[in-house]
C-alpha positions as CSV (number, residue, x, y, z in Angstrom):
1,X,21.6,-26.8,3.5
2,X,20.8,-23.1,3.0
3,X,21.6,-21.0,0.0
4,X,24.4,-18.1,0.4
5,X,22.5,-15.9,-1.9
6,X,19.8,-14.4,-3.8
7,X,19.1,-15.3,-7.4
8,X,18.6,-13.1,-10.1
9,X,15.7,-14.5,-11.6
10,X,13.3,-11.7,-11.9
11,X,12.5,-9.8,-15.4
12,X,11.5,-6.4,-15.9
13,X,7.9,-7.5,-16.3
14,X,8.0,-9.3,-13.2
15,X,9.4,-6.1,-11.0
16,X,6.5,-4.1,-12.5
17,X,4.1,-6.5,-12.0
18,X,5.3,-6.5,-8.0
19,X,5.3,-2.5,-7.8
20,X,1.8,-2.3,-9.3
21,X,0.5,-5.3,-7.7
22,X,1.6,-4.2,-3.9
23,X,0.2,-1.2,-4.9
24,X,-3.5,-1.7,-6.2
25,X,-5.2,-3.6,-2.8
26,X,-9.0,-3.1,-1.9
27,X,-7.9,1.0,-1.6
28,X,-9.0,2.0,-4.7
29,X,-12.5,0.0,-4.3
30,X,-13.2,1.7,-0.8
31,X,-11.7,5.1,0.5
32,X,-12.9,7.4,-2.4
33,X,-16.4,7.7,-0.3
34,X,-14.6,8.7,2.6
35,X,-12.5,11.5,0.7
36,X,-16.2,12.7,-1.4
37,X,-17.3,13.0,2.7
38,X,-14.5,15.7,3.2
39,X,-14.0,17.4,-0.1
40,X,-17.8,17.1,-0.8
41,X,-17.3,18.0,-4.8
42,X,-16.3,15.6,-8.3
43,X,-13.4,18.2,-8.6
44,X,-11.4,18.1,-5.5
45,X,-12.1,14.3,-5.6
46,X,-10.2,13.9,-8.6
47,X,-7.7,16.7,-7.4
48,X,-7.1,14.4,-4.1
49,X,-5.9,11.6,-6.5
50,X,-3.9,13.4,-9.1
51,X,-2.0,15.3,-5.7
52,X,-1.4,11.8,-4.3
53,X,0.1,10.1,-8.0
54,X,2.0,13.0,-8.9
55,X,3.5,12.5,-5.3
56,X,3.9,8.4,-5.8
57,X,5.8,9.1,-9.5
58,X,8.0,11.9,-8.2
59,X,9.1,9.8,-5.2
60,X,9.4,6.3,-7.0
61,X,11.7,8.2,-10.0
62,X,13.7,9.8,-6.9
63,X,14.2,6.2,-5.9
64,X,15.4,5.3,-8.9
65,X,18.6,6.8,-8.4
66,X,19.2,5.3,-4.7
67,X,18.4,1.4,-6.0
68,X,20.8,2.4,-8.8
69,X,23.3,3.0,-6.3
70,X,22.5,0.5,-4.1
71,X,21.0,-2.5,-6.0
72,X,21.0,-5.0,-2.9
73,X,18.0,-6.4,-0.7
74,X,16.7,-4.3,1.8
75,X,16.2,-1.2,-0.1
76,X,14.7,1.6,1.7
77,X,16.2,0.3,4.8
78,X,20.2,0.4,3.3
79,X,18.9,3.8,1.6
80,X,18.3,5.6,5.6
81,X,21.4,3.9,6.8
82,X,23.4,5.0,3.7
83,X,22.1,8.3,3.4
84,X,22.0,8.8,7.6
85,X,23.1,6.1,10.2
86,X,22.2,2.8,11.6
87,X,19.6,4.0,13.7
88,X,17.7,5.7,11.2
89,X,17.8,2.4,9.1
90,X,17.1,0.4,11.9
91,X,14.0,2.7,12.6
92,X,12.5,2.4,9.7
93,X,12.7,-1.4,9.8
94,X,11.4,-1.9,12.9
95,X,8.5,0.3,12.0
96,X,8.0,-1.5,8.7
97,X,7.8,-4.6,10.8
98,X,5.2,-3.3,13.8
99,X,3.1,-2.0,11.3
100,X,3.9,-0.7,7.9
101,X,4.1,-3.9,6.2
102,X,2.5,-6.4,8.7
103,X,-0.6,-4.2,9.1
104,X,-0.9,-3.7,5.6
105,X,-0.7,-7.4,4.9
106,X,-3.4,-8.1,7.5
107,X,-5.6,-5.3,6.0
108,X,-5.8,-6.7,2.5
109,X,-6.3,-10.4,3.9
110,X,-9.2,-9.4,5.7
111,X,-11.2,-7.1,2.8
112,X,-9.8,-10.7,0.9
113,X,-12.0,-12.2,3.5
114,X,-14.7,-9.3,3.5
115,X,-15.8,-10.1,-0.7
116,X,-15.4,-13.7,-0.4
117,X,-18.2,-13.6,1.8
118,X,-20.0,-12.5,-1.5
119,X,-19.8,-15.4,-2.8
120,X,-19.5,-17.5,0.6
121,X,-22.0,-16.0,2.9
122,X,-20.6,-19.0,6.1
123,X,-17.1,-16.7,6.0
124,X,-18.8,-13.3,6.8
125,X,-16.9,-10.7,8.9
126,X,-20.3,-10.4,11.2
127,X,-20.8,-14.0,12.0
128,X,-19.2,-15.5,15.4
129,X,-17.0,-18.4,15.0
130,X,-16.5,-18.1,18.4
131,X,-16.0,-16.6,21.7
132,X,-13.8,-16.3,24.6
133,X,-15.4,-13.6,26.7
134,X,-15.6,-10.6,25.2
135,X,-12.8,-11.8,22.6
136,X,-14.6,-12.8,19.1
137,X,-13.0,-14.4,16.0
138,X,-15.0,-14.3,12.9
139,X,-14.8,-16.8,10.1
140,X,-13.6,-13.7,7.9
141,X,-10.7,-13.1,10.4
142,X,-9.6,-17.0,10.3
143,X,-10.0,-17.1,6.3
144,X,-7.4,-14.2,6.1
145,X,-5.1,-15.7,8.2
146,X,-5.3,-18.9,6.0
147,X,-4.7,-16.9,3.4
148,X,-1.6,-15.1,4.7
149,X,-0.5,-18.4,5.8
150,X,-0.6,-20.0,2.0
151,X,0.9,-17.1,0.5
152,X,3.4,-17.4,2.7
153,X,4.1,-21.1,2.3
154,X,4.3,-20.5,-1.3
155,X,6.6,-17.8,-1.2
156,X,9.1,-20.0,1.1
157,X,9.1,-22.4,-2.2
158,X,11.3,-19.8,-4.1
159,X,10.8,-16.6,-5.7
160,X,9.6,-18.6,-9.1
161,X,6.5,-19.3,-7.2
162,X,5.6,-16.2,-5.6
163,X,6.6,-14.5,-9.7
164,X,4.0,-16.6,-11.0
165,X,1.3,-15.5,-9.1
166,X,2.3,-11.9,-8.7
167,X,2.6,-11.5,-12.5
168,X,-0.7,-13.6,-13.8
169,X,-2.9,-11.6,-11.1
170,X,-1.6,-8.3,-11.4
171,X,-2.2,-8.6,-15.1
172,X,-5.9,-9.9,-14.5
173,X,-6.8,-7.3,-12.3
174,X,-5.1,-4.8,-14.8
175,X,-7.0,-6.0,-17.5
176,X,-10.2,-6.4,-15.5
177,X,-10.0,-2.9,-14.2
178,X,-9.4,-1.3,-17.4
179,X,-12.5,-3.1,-19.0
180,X,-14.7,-2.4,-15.8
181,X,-13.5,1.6,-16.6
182,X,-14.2,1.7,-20.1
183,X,-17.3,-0.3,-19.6
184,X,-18.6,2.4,-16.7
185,X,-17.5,5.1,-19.0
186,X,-19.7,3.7,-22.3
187,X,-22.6,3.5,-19.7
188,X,-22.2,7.0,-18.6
189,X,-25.3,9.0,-17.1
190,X,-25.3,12.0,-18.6
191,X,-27.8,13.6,-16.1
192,X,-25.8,12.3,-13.0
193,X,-22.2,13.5,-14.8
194,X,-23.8,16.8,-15.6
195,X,-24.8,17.1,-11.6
196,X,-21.5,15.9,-10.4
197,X,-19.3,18.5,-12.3
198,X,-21.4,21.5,-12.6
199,X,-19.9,22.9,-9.1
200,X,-16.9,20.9,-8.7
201,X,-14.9,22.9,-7.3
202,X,-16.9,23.8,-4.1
203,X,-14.6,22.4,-1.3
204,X,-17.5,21.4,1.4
205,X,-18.0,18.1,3.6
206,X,-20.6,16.1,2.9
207,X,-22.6,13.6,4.6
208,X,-23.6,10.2,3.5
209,X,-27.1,11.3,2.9
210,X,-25.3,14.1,0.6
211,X,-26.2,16.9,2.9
212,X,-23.7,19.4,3.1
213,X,-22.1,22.2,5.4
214,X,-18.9,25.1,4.7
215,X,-15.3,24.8,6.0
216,X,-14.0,27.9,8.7
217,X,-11.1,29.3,7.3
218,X,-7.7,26.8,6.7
219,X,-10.0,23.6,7.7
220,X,-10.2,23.2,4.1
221,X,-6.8,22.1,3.8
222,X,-7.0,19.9,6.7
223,X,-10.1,18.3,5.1
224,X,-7.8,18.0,1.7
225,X,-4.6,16.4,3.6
226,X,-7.6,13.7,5.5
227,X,-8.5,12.9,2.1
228,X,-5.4,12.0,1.2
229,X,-4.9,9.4,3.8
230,X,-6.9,7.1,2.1
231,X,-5.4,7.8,-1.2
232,X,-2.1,7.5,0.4
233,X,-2.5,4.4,1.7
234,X,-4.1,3.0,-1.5
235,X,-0.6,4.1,-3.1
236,X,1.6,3.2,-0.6
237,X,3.9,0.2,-1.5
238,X,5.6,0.8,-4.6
239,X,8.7,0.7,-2.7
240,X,8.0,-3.0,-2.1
241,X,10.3,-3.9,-5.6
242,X,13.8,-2.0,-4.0
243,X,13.4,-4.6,-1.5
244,X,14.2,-8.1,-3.4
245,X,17.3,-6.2,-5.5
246,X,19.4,-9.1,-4.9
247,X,16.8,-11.3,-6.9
248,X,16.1,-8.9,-10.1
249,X,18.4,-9.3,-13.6
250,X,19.9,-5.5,-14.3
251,X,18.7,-4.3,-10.9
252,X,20.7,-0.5,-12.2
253,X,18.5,0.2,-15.2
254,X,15.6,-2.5,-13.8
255,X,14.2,-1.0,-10.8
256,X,14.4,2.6,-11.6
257,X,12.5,1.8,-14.7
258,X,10.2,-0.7,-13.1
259,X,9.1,1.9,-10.4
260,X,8.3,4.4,-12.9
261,X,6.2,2.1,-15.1
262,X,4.5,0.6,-11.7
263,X,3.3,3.9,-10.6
264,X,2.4,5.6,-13.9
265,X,0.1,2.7,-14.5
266,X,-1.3,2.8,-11.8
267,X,-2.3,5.8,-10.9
268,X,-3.8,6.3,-14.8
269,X,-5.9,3.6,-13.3
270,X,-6.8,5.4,-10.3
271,X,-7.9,8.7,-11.7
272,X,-9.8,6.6,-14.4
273,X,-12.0,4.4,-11.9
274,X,-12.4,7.9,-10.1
275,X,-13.7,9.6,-13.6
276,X,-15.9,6.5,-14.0
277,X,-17.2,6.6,-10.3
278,X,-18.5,10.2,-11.4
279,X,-20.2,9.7,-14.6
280,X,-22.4,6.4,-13.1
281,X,-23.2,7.4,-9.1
282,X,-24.5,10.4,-8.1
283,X,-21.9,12.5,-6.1
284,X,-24.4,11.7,-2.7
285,X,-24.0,8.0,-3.1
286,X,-20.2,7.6,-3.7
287,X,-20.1,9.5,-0.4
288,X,-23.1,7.0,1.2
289,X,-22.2,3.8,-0.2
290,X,-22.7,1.0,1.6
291,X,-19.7,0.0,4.2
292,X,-17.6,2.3,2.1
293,X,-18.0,0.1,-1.0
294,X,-18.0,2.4,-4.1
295,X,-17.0,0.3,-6.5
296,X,-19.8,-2.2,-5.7
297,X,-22.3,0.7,-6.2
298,X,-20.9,1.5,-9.4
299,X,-20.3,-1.7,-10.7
300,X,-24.7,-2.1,-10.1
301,X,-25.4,0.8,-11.5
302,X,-23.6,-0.5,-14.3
303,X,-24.4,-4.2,-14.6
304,X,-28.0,-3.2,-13.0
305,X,-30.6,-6.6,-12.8
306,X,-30.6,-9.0,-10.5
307,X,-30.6,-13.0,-10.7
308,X,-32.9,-15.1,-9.0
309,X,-34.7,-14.2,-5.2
310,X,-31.7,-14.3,-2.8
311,X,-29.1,-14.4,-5.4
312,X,-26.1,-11.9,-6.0
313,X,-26.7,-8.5,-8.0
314,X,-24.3,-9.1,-11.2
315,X,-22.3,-6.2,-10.4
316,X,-21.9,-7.3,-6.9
317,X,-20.6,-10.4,-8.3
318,X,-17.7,-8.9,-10.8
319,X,-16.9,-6.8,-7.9
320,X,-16.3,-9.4,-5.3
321,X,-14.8,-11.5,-7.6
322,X,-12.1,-8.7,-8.9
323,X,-11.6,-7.3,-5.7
324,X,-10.5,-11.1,-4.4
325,X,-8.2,-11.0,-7.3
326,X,-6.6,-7.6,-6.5
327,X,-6.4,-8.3,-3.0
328,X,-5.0,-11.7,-3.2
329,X,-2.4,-10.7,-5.7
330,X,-1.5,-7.7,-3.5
331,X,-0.8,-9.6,-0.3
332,X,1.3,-11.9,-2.8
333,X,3.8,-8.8,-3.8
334,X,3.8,-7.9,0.3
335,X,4.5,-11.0,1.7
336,X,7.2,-12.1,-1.2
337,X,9.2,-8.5,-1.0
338,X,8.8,-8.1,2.9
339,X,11.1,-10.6,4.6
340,X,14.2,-9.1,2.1
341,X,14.2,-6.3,4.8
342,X,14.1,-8.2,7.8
343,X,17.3,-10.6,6.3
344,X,19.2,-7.1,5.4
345,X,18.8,-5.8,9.1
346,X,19.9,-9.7,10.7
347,X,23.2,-9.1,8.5
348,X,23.6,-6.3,10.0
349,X,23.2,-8.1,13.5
350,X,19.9,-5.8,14.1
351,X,17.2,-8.8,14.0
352,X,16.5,-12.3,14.6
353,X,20.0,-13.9,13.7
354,X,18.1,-16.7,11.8
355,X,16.5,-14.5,9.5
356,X,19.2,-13.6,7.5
357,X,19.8,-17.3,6.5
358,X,18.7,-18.3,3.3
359,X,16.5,-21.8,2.9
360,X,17.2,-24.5,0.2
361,X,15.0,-22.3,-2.4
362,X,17.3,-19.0,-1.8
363,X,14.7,-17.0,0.1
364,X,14.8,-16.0,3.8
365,X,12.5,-18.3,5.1
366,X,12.2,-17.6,8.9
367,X,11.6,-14.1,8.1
368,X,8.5,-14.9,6.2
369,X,7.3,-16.8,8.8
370,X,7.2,-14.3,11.3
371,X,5.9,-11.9,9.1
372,X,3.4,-14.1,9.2
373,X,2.6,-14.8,12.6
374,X,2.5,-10.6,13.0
375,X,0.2,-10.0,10.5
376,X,-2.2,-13.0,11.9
377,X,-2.1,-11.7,14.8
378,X,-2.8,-8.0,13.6
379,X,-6.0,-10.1,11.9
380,X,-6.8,-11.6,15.5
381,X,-6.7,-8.5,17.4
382,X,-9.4,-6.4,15.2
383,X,-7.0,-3.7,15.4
384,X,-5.7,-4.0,12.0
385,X,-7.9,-0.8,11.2
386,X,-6.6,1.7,13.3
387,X,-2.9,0.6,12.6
388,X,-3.3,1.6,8.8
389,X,-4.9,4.4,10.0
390,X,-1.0,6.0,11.1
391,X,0.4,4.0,7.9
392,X,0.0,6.9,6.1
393,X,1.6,9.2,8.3
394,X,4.5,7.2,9.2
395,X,5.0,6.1,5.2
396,X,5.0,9.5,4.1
397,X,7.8,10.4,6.8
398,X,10.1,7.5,5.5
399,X,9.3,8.6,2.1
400,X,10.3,12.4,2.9
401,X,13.4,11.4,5.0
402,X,14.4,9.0,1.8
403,X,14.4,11.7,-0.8
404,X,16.0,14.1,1.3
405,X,18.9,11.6,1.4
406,X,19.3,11.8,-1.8
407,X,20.7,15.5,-1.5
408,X,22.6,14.4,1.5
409,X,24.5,11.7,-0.7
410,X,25.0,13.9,-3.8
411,X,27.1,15.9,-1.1
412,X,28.6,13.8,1.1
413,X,29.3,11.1,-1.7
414,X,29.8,13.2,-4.9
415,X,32.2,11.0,-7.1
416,X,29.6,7.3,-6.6
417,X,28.5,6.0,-9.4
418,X,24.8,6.7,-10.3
419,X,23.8,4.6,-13.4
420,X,20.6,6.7,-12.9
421,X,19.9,9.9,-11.8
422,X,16.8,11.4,-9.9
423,X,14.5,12.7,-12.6
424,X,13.9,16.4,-12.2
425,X,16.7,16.8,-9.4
426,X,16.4,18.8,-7.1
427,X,13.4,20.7,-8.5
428,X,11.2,17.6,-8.2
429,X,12.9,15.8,-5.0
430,X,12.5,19.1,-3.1
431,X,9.1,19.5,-4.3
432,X,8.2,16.3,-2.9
433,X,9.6,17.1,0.2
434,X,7.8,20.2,1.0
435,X,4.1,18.5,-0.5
436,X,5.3,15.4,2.5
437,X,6.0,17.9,5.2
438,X,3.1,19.7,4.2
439,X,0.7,16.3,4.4
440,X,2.3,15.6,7.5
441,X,1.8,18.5,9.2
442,X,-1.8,19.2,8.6
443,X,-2.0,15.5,10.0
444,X,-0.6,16.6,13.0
445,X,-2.9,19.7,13.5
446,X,-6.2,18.1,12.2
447,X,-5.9,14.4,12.9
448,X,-3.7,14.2,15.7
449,X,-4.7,10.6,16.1
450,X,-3.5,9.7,12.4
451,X,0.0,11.2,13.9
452,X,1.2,10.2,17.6
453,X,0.4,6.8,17.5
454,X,2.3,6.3,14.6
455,X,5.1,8.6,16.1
456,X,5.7,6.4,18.9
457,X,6.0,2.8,17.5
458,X,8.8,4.1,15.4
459,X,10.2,5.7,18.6
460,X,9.6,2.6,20.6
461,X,12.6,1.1,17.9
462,X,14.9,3.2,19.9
463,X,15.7,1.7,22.6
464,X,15.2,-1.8,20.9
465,X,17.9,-0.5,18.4
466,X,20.5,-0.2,21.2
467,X,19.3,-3.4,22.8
468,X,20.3,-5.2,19.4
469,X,23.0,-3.2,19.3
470,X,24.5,-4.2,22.7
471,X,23.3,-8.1,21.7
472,X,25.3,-7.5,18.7
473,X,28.5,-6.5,20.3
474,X,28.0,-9.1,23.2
475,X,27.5,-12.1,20.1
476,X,31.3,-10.7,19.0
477,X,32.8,-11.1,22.1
C-alpha cells in the first residue's frame, strides 16, 4: 500500500545540511587549476569565486520568495510552470533528468570512485575490469554505480534515512574543511604568498608548467566567463532543498532561510580553501597539479613526509579520505531531492505514471530508481564528463529564466501571498539576470561547445512534451 503524501519531517538543520551538502562535491578540490590556467593570477582567481557566490546567494534569496509561494515538491519545475507555462516547466524537467541531475550524480560517484582508489589501489579508474571490443569498464566506473545504487536503496527506505546521512556528512566535511583551511592558513609560506599576490591582477593564461602568454582584446572576458564553468558547476545545486517542500516543517520561513544559510556557508568556504590554495602552492603548481587535483597538492605541502616505501603521502591520505566524504554525502542530497521532481511532473501526467506514487515509506520510489539506472548508465558510457561540461550552461539558463519569473508573478499575480520576499528586489534579481545572460553569452561566443549541446537536449523535451501531452489526454479519454 503506498502513502498519499509527503511527511513533514525535515528540520531547518536538516534543509541546510541538503543545500550545502548537494552543493560542496569534488568541485571545490579540482577545477580551481583549470580557472588559474585561464585567469593566470591569485587575484582574478579569487575574483572568479567571489563573482560565482555573490551570484549563488543573490539567486538562492530570489528563491526564497517563489518556495514561499509555492512550498510543494517539485520546486523549480512548479516555479517555470507558475511563472510561464507547462512547457517551460516540462523543459526544465526533462533537462534536469537527461542531464542536470543524473549527470551530476554520475560525476560525483565516479571522483567517489577516483579517491577511493587512494586508499584501494584494485578500484582505479585506469585499470580494465573488462572489455567488450573497444567498450571498457573500469573497476572505478562499477564502484560508482554501486554506490549510486546504495544511496539509492537507502533513500527508498524513507526520508529519515537519507536525513541521517546527509546531515552527519555534510557536518564532517564542514568541519573537516574548515580545519584543513585554518590548518593551510597557520602553515602559510610567506615567500610563495608574497609571489602569488604581488601581480595579481594580471589577467593572462597560463600553462601547467606556469608559462604564460597576453589575451587580444575582449578574450579576457571570455577567459573569465570559462573560468566560471567550473566554479559554476561546483555551486550548482542549491536548488536541490525547493524540491522535497512537501517533506520540510515551516517550508514558508524554512526554505528561504535554509537556502540563504546553505549558500553563505558555503561559498565562505570556497573563497577560504581558495586563500589557503595561495598562501601554500606556488601559483604555477595550482595551475599544474596533478590530474587537476589541487587540493591534494596542497594538502602535501601541508602535511609534507611520507610513510613507509610505497605507502600514501599523509596529505594524500586526509585528502582522499575527505573528498570520499564530500562526495558521498553530496550524491546523498542529489539522489534523496531528485525523484521529488520527476513525481511533481507524473502528477501532472508529463512522466512515467508510476512515478508519482508514493511507496510504503512516503517517498517516490520508482522515480529513484530510474534516476538511478540514468546516472549508471551516464557512469557506463564515460561520457559523464562532457555532459557536466553543458551543466553549467544550461543551469545558469534555468536559473535566469527562474528569477525573471519572479517579476513576471509580482505582475501578473500581484495580490498572492508572499510570506517572504526576494531580498534586494528588483535591484538584486535584475542584477542577477544581466551577470546570467552575460555568462551565457560569452559561453556561446567563446565555448561554443559548452553551449549547443546543452541547447539541444533541452530542445529535444519539445517534442517529448507534446508526446506526453497527447498520452496525457489519450489516458483521459
Amino acid at each position: 500500500m503506498s502513502n498519499t503524501s509527503f511527511k513533514p519531517t525535515l528540520t531547518l538543520l536538516d534543509a541546510t545540511m541538503i543545500v550545502a551538502g548537494s552543493m560542496i562535491g569534488s568541485g571545490i578540490f579540482i577545477v580551481s587549476a583549470d580557472i588559474v590556467r585561464n585567469v593566470g593570477s591569485s587575484g582574478w582567481l579569487m575574483m572568479v569565486w567571489f563573482l560565482t557566490g555573490f551570484m549563488t546567494i543573490i539567486a538562492a534569496v530570489s528563491y526564497g520568495e517563489l518556495s514561499a509561494m509555492f512550498p510543494k515538491a517539485g520546486g523549480q519545475y512548479v516555479y517555470l510552470k507558475e511563472s510561464y507555462n507547462p512547457l517551460v516547466g516540462f523543459l526544465y524537467g526533462w533537462s534536469f533528468f537527461a542531464v542536470i541531475q543524473t549527470g551530476t550524480i554520475a560525476a560525483v560517484g565516479v571522483a567517489f570512485s577516483k579517491f577511493t582508489a587512494y586508499l584501494i589501489p584494485q578500484v582505479s579508474e585506469d585499470l580494465v575490469l573488462f572489455s567488450i571490443g573497444s567498450f571498457k569498464i573500469s573497476p572505478a566506473q562499477v564502484l560508482s554505480i554501486v554506490t549510486i545504487i546504495l544511496l539509492t536503496y537507502i533513500n527508498t527506505r524513507g526520508v529519515k534515512n537519507g536525513k541521517i546521512i546527509q546531515t552527519t556528512f555534510t557536518i564532517t566535511k564542514l568541519v573537516s574543511l574548515f580545519g584543513l583551511i585554518v590548518i593551510g592558513l597557520f602553515a602559510v609560506k610567506s615567500d610563495v604568498w608574497h609571489a602569488n599576490w604581488s601581480n595579481a591582477w594580471k589577467l593572462q593564461p597560463m600553462k601547467a608548467d606556469g608559462s604564460v602568454g597576453d589575451y587580444m582584446a575582449a578574450a579576457g572576458f571570455g577567459a573569465i566567463a570559462a573560468s566560471m564553468v567550473g566554479s559554476i558547476f561546483s555551486s550548482v545545486a542549491w536548488e536541490n532543498v525547493t524540491f522535497i517542500a512537501g517533506e520540510i516543517k515551516n517550508p514558508k520561513r524554512n526554505i528561504g532561510l535554509s537556502l540563504f544559510l546553505g549558500t553563505f556557508i558555503v561559498t565562505i568556504v570556497y573563497v577560504a580553501a581558495n586563500i589557503m590554495y595561495t598562501a601554500v602552492l606556488p601559483l604555477h603548481e595550482i595551475a599544474g597539479a596533478e590530474k587537476d587535483r589541487v587540493a591534494v597538492a596542497a594538502s602535501n605541502a601541508i602535511f609534507g613526509g611520507t610513510h613507509a616505501a610505497g605507502a600514501l603521502n599523509t596529505g594524500t591520505l586526509v585528502m582522499a579520505v575527505m573528498i570520499m566524504i564530500s562526495t558521498f554525502g553530496c550524491n546523498n542530497g542529489l539522489i534523496l531531492s531528485g525523484a521529488r521532481v520527476y513525481y511533481t511532473m507524473a502528477k501532472d501526467g508529463l512522466f512515467f505514471k508510476k512515478t508519482g506514487e508514493l511507496n510504503k515509506n512516503a517517498v517516490p520510489q520508482f522515480g529513484l530508481w530510474i534516476q538511478c539506472v540514468v546516472a549508471s548508465l551516464l557512469c557506463l558510457s564515460g561520457k559523464y564528463g562532457d555532459l557536466l561540461d553543458m551543466v553549467s550552461f544550461v543551469v545558469v539558463i534555468f536559473y535566469v529564466l527562474t528569477i525573471l519569473g519572479i517579476f513576471i508573478l509580482r505582475k501578473t499575480r500581484p495580490d498572492a501571498e508572499r510570506p517572504y520576499k526576494a531580498f534586494g528586489y528588483p535591484v538584486l534579481p535584475a542584477l542577477y539576470i544581466i551577470m546570467g545572460l552575460t555568462f551565457c553569452s560569452l559561453l556561446i561566443i567563446y565555448k561554443p561547445n559548452f553551449t549547443w549541446p546543452g541547447l539541444i537536449i533541452v530542445l529535444i523535451g519539445i517534442p517529448i512534451y507534446y508526446i506526453a501531452l497527447a498520452n496525457k489526454k489519450t489516458d483521459e479519454i
